[in-house]
C-alpha positions in Angstrom: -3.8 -33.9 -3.8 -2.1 -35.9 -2.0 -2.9 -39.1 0.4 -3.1 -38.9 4.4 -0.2 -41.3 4.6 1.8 -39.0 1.9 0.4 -36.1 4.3 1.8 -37.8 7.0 5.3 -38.2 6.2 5.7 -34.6 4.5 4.9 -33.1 7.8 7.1 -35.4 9.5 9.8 -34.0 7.1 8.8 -30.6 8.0 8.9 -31.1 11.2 12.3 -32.5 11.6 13.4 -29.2 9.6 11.8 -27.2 12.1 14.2 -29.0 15.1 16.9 -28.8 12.9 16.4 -24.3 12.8 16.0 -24.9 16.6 19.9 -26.4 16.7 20.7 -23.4 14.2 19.1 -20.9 16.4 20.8 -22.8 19.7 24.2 -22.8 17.9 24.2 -19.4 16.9 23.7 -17.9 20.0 26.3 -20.2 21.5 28.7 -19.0 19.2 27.2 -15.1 19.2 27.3 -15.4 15.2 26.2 -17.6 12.3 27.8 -21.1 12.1 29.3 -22.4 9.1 27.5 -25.4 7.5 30.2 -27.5 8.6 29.0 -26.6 11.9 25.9 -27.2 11.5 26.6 -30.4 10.4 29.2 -31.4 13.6 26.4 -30.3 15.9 23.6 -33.1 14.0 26.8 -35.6 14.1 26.5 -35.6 10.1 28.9 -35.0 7.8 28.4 -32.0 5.2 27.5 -33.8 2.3 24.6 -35.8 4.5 23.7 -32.7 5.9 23.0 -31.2 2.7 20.8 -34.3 1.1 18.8 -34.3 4.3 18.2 -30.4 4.4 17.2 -30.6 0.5 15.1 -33.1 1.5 13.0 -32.0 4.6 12.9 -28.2 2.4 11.5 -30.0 -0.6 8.8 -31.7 1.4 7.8 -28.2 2.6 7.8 -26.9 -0.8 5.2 -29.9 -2.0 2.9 -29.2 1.1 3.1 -25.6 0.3 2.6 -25.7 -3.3 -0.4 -28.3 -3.1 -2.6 -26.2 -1.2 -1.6 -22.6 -3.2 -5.3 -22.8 -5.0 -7.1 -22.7 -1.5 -5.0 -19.8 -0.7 -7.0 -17.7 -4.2 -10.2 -19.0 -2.7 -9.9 -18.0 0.3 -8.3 -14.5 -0.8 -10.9 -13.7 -2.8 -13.2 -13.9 -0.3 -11.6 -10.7 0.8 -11.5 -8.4 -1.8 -12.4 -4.8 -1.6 -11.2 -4.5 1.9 -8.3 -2.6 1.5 -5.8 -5.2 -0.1 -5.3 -6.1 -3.8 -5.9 -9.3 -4.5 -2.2 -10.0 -5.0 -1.1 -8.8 -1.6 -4.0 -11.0 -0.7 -2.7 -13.8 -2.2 0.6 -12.9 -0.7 -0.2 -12.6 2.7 -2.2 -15.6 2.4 1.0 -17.6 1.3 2.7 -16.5 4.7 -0.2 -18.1 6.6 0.2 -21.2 4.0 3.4 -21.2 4.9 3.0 -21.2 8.5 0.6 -23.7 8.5 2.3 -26.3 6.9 5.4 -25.5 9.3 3.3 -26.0 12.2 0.8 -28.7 10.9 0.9 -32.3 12.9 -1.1 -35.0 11.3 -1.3 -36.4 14.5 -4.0 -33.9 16.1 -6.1 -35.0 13.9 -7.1 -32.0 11.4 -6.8 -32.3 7.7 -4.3 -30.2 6.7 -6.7 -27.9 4.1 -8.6 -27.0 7.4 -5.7 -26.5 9.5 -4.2 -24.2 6.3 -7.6 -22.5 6.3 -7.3 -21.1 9.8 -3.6 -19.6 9.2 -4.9 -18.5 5.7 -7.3 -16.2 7.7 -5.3 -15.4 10.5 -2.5 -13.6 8.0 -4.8 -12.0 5.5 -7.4 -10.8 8.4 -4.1 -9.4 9.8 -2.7 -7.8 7.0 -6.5 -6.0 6.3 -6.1 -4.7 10.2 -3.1 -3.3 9.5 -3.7 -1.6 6.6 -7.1 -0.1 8.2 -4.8 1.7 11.3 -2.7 3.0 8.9 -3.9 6.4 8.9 -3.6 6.7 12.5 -0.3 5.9 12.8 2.9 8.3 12.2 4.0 7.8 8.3 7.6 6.9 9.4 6.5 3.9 11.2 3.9 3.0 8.9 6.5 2.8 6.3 9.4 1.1 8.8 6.3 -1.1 9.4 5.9 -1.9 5.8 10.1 -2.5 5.3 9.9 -5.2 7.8 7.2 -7.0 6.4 9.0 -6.7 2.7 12.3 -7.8 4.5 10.4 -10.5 6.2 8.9 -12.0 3.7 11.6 -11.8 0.9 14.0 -13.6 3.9 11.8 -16.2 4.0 11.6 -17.0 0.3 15.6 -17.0 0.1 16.0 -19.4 3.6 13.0 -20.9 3.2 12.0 -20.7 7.0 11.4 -18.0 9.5 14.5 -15.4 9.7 15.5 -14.7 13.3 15.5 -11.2 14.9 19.1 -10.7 14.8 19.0 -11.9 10.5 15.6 -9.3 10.2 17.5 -6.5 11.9 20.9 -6.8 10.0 18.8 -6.5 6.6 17.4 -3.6 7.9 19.9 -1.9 8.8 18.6 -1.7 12.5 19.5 -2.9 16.3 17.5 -5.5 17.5 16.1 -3.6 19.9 14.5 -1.2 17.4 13.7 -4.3 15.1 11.2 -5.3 18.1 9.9 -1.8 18.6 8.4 -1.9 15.4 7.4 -5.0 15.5 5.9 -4.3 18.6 3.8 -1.5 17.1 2.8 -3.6 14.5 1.9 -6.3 17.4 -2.1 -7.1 17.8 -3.9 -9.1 21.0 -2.6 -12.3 21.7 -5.5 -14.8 22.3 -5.8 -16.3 25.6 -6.2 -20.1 27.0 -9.2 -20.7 28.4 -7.4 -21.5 32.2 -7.5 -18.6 34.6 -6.1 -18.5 38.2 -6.8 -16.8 41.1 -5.1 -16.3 44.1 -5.0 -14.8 47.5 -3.8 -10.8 48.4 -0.1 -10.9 47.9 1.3 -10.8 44.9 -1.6 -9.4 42.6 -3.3 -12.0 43.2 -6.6 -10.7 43.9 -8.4 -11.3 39.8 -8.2 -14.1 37.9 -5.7 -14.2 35.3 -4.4 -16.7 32.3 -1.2 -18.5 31.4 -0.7 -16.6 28.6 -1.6 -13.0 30.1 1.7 -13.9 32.2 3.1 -14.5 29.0 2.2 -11.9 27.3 0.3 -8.7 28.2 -3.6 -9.1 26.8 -5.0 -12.2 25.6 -9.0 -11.9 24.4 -11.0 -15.4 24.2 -10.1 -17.7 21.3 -12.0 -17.5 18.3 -12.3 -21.2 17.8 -12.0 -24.8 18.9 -9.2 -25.0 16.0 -7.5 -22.4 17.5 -8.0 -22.8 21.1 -6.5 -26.7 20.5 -3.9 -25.6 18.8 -2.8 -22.9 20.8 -2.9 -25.4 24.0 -0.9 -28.4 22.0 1.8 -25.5 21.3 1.8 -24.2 24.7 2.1 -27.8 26.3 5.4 -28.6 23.4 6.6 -24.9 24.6 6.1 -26.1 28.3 7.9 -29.8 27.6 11.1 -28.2 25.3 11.6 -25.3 27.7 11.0 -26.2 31.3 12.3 -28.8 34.0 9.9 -31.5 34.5 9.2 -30.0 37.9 8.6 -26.3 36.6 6.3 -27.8 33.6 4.1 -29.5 36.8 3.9 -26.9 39.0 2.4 -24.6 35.7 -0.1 -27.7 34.7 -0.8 -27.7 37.9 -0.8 -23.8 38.8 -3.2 -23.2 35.5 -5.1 -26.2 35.4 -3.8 -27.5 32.1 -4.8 -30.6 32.2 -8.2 -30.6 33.9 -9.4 -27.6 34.1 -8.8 -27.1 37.5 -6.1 -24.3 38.7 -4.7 -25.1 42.2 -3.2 -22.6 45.0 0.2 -22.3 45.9 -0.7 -24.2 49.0 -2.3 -26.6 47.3 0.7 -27.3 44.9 3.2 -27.2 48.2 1.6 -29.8 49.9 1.8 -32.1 47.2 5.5 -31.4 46.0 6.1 -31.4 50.0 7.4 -27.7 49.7 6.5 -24.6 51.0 4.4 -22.1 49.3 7.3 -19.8 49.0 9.4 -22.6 47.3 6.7 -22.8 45.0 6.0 -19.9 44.0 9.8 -19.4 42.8 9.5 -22.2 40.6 6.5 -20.5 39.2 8.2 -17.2 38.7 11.3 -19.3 37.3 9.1 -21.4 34.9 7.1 -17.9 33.4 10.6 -16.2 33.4 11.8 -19.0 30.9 8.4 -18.8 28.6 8.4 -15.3 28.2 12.1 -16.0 26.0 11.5 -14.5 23.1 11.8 -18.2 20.9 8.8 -19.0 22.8 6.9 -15.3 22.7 7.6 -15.5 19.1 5.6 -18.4 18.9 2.3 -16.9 21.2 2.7 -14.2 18.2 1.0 -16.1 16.0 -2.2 -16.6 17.4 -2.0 -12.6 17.3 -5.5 -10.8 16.5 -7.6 -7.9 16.0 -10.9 -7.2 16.9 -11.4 -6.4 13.3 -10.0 -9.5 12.0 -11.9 -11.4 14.3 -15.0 -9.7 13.3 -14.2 -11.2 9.4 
């Protein structure tokens, strides 16, 4: 095992990989293709060979956070036995989650990594288990197109070592894009919510509360967790701070009560900015419009649910 400090700086590591896909993922749809690692490199201001140390680097410090934590991933597995899932695909799925959690984890919140990995450990195999129980009602050729992208997903992974993007998922499938998210969209569960609702007045739809991320996304049921509901709102406030103007990021802290608790009105918002209702409520629209791109809805995905899994 190792120590916080050593903690500390693998997931520093990680995360510096994790911007460095962003610029990949930036680049390539500037370009409308793949870049070359020697554009990769130009676009860090690196030069190939520094480029390469440094990714070797960052992917090895993934690997040891990974493959230190592999022995909770059996424990926890075999806690689910019996359920539909060999224990291998247990195991398996569990590694995804492993995966993802040391991707995501930031020393600085606070949580130890094991219980941090414990939560995406869960979330994936709980998933998996859901899955497999709707099988039967679902049409055999999209049970089985469901099954190829999970294969293609997770062999991807292995060989980049990091998420593959739509466009890489869909050219190993031998699909468009657009039927890539179809199935993933059949294979989609609930999206957990944030606790902060809004309501509003008669125009617009305004007339029930509703949350930030049921803007986002279409259903969101209550957290299952403090864990979870802290670390969907730290995401949601990076998501907020990487993709928004700094006014557009206010007027949604301020619109869903982010940061205290306390949603405001349109009005309320306008007089403060010195703007008219109207004025705000296009920044609104403009700030959702942005968070509803699909490198931030892929994001809100993982929180995704069952009532079944969160019954487990």
């Amino acid at each position: 095992d190792f120590h916080r400090e050593e903690v500390t700086k693998l997931s520093k590591a990680v995360q510096k990989l994790l911007h460095w896909d962003f610029h990949r993922e930036e680049l390539t749809e500037h370009l409308a293709r793949e870049p070359t690692i020697a554009e990769l490199a130009a676009d860090l201001g690196l030069s190939i060979g520094e480029y390469a140390n440094e990714l070797a680097r960052m992917r090895s410090a993934k690997g040891l956070l990974v493959n230190a934590n592999l022995r909770l991933v059996v424990s926890i597995a075999k806690k689910y036995m019996n359920q539909g899932l060999t224990l291998q695909d247990l195991i398996q799925e569990g590694s995804l989650g492993l995966i993802k959690a040391a991707e995501k984890y930031d020393a600085a919140r606070g949580f130890r990594l094991s219980t941090y990995a414990t939560w995406w450990i869960r979330q994936s195999i709980t998933r998996a288990i859901a899955d497999q129980s709707r099988t039967i009602r679902m049409p055999v050729h999209m049970h089985d197109l469901m099954n190829q992208l999970r294969k293609h997903r997770r062999e991807l992974q292995g060989e980049l070592g990091r998420v593959p993007t739509e466009t890489e998922l869909a050219r190993r499938m031998g699909v468009t894009e657009g039927k890539l998210r179809q199935i993933d969209c059949k294979a989609s569960l609930t999206v957990v919510s944030m606790d902060a609702e809004i309501g509003g007045g008669k125009r617009q739809g305004e007339g029930s509360t509703i949350s930030l991320q049921a803007r986002i996304a279409d259903e969101a049921p209550q957290p299952s967790s403090n864990l979870e509901r802290t670390m969907l709102r730290e995401d949601i406030n990076k998501m907020l701070d990487a993709k928004l103007t700094e006014r557009e990021s206010h007027v949604l802290r301020l619109r869903y009560g982010l940061d205290d608790g306390r949603p405001r009105t349109l009005e309320e918002i306008g007089r403060g900015l010195s703007v008219t209702r109207e004025r705000v409520r296009q920044i609104e629209s403009r700030a959702l419009q942005k968070m509803r791109a699909p490198s931030c809805a892929s994001k809100l995905q993982d929180y995704m649910q069952t009532e079944s899994a969160t019954a487990m």
